[in-house]
N, C-alpha and C positions, 0 to 999 in steps of 0.2 A: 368391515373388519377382514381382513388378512391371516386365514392361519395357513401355516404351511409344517409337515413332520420331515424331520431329517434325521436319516440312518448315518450315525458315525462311529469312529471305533473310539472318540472321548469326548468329553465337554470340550475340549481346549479345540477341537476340527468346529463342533457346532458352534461354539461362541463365535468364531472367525467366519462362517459359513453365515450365520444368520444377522453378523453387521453388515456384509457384504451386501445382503439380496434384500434383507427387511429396515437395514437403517440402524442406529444405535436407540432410538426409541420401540423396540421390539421387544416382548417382553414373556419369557420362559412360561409356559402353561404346563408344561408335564413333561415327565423323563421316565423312564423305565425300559428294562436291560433286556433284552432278545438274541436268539439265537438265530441264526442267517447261513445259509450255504446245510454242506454238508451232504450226505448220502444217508437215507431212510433215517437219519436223524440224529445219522452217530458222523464224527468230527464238523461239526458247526461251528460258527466263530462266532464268540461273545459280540454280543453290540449293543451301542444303545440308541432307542431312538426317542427324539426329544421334538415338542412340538412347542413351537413358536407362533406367536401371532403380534398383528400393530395394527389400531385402528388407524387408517388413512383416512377418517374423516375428521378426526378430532385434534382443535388448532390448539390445545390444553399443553404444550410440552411438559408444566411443571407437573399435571396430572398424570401424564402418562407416565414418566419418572419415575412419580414416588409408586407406582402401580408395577412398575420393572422391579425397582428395589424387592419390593414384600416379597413378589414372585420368587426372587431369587432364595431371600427368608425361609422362606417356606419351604423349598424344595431341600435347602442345606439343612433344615428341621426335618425333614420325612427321609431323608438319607441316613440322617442320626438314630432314629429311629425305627427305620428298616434294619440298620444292623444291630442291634439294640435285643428286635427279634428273636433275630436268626440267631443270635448267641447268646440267651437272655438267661441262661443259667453262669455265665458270666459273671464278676462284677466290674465296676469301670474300671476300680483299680487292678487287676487282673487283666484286662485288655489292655492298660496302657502300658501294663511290663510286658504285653508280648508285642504290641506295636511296634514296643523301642529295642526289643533282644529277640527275638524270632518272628517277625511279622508272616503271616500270613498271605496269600493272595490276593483273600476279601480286603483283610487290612489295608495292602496297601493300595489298591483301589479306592478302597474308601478314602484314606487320607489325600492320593493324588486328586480326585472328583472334588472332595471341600474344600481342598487347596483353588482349584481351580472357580468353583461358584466365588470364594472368600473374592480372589481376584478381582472376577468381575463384580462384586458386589461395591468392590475399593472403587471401581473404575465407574460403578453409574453412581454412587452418594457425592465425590469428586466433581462428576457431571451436572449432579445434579445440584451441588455447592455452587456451581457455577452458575446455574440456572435460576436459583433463587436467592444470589447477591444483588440488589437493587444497586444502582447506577445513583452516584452522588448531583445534585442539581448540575454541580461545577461537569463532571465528566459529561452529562447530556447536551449541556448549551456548548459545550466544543462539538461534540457531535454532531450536534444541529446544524454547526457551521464547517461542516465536513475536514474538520483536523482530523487527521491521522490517529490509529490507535493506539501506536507505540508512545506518537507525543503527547497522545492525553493522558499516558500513564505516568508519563515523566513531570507533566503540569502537573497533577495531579500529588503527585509524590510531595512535588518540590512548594505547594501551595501549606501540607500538610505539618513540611517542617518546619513554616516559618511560625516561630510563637509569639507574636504581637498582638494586638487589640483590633488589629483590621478588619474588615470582611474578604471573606473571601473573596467576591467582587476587586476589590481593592488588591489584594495578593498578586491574583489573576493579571490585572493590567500589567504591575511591576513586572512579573515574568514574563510574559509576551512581548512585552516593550523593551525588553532587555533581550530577548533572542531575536529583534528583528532589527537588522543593519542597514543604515541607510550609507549611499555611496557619497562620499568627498570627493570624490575626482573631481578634476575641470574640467568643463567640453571643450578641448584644443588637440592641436595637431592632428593625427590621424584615429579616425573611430570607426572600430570595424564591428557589424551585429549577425552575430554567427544562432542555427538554431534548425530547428527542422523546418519540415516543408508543412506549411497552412497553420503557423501561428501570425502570421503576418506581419515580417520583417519588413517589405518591401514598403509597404502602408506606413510603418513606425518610421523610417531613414524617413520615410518624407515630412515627416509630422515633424522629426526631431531638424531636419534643413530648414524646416517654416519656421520652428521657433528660435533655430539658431541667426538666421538670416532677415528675418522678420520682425523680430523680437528685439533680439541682443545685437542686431546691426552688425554681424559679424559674416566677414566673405568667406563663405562656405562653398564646396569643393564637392560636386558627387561623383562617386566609382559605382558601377556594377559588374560582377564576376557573373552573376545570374545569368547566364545567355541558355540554360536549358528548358527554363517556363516560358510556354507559350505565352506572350504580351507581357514580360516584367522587364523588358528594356523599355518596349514603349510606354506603361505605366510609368516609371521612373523618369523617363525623359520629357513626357507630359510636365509633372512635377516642375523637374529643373526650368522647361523653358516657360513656366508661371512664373518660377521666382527669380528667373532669370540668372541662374546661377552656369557655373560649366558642370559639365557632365561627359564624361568618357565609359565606353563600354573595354573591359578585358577578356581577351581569349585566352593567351596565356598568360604563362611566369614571365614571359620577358615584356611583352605590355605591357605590366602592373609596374614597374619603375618607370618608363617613357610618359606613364596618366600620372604619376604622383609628383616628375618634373615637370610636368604639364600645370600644375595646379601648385605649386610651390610657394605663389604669392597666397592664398586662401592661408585664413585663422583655422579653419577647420575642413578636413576632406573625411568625411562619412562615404563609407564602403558597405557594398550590400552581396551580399554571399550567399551562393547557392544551398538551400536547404537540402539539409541531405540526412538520411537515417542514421542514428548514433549509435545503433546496430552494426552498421555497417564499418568494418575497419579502413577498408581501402580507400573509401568513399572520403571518409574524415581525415584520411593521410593525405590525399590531393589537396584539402581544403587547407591543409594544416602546409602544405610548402607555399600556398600563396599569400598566407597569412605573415608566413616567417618572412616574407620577401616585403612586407608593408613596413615589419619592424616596429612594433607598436605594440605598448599594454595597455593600449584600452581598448579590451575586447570584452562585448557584450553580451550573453546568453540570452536570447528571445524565448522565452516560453510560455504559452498561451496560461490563465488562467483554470482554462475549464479542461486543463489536462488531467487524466485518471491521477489518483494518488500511486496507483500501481504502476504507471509507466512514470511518472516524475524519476525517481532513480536513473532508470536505465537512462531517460534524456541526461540526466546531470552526468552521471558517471561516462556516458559516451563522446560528450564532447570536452571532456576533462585535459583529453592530449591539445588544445587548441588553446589551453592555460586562461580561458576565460575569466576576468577578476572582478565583474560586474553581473549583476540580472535584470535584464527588463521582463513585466511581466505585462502581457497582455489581455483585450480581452473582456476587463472585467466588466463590461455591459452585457455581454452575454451569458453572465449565470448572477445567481441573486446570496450565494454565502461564496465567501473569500479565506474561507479556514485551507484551501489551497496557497495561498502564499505564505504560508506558515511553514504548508510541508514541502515549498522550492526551499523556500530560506535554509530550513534546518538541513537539508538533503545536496544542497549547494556549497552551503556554507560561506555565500558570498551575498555584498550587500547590495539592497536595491538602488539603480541608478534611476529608471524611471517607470510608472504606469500608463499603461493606456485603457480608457476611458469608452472609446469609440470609433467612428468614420472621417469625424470630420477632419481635414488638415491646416492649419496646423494645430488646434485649439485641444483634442483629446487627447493631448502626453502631459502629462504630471508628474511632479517630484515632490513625493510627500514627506512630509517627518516621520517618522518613528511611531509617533503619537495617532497621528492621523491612522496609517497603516494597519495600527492596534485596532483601533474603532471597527474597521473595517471588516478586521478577525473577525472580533468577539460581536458582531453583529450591530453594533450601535448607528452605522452609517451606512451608508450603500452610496455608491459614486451616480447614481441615476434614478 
């Protein structure tokens, strides 16, 4: 247990003082008014000092809670009743017409003080509303499967308004399977996969060269801008010269037209682009004049799976200027819930062209339905 006493000149310094150092689970033990400073005892300044405590051993939050609440109870009770006292030849109604037409000093202390306990009293039953709403099965198993908590309120919401005979279960899929876009494109002409640095771009362009050239028998074309990671030209050139494809590396803007007349007979030239922070503006401005000089909408967003729900944004929103109109999402072997491709989709607002699976190439890129995808969410499947 934690008690600590704080001298303040009101409730409204200590409530502010005592969330700050003790937490919002802290919980008022005693108040009472003292005089401080002054000379042999004459002009001293009213004060009060109030003592707090929070046991830091106890994982109880909803107990400590409702033990803050009473605390506060009690104290706005013995307030009432301290002035009650002192002017108990009074009666209430008489105090309430000098409250409101001549107050007094005590008055209006008193009223500012209970205004102030009332406050916080609003502000921990709120808290503590919060704390003892239980979680519907439906919100936990999104949870589980790490959706976002903005989206689980909006599933959530929108499961609640539909009045059919379904299960929820049931509800669920149709929502999910309706917020997750699968991509139509064709893989032709030029495909560029734009994205940060170590979701593994360079890995996917090959996987997707092996399925396009291996697979669908189509003369496929590779470009690399990447010349600043150490070994991803020669990774990639590795690649090309297994599948036997052409490959050209770019230094500049003006390369990037002399590789893509270079390659002009290929069905497809897949371009591989230097990762680079979506933070960063100048960065994605360099990226975004070699892209404009390729001339091409089929531009890919790569982003990893197992990326924070809290940096998904800022990836989405920072390569926004490079007008990306697809997502690949990678990855998912390396984490075991996929309620993260729920919150690229929603946060994107573009639909999936492909997954990846794994290492191997070309065998771990996939294009799944809708359907599939869902499973994945809601935890029914796992790709491994």
């Amino acid at each position: 247990m934690i008690i600590k006493k704080y001298t303040v000149n009101n409730m409204n310094e200590a409530l502010t003082r005592i969330r700050y150092e003790l937490g919002k689970d802290a919980i008022i033990v005693s108040q009472r008014k003292i005089k401080k400073g002054g000379f042999l005892g004459l002009f001293s300044k009213k004060m009060i000092e109030v003592t707090a405590a929070i046991d830091n051993n106890k994982s109880n939050s909803k107990e400590s809670m409702e033990e803050g609440i009473e605390a506060v109870k009690r104290l706005m009770k013995n307030k009432v009743n301290e002035h009650k006292n002192k002017y108990n030849e009074d009666t209430e109604a008489s105090k309430l017409i000098k409250a409101q037409n001549s107050p007094s000093k005590d008055n209006e202390e008193l009223v500012k003080e209970v205004q102030e306990m009332r406050n916080m009293l609003k502000d921990m039953m709120n808290s503590s509303s919060a704390v003892n709403t239980p979680k519907s099965k439906l919100h936990m198993k999104l949870e589980s499967s790490d959706v976002d908590s903005k989206i689980i309120s909006e599933i959530v919401k929108m499961v609640n308004e539909i009045s059919d005979d379904r299960t929820e279960e049931e509800k669920l899929k149709e929502i999910v399977n309706n917020m997750v876009k699968v991509s139509q494109n064709k893989e032709e002409n030029v495909i560029v996969l734009v994205g940060p640095t170590g979701v593994g771009k360079t890995t996917t362009i090959a996987k997707l060269a092996g399925r396009l050239s291996l697979i669908e028998n189509k003369k496929v074309g590779l470009i690399t801008i990447d010349t600043y990671r150490i070994g991803a030209v020669e990774q990639l050139k590795t690649y090309a010269d297994i599948m036997n494809i052409p490959f050209n590396v770019v230094f500049t803007i003006k390369d990037m037209q002399s590789a893509l007349e270079s390659m002009s007979d290929c069905d497809v030239i897949l371009v591989d682009t230097t990762g680079r922070s979506s933070k960063n503006t100048m960065q994605i401005s360099e990226l975004r004049a070699f892209i404009d000089k390729v001339k091409t909408e089929n531009i890919h967003l790569v982003i990893s799976c197992t990326t924070k729900n809290k940096d998904i944004d800022v990836i989405v929103n920072g390569y926004k200027p490079l007008n990306y109109n697809n997502v690949i999402i990678t990855k998912l072997d390396e984490t075991s819930t996929y309620g993260s491709i729920l919150n690229i989709v929603k946060s994107a607002k573009k639909p999936i062209s492909f997954i990846t699976t794994g290492q191997n190439v070309p065998d771990d890129i996939k294009l799944l339905t809708a359907e599939e995808i869902t499973k994945l969410i809601l935890g029914e499947d796992k790709v491994c």
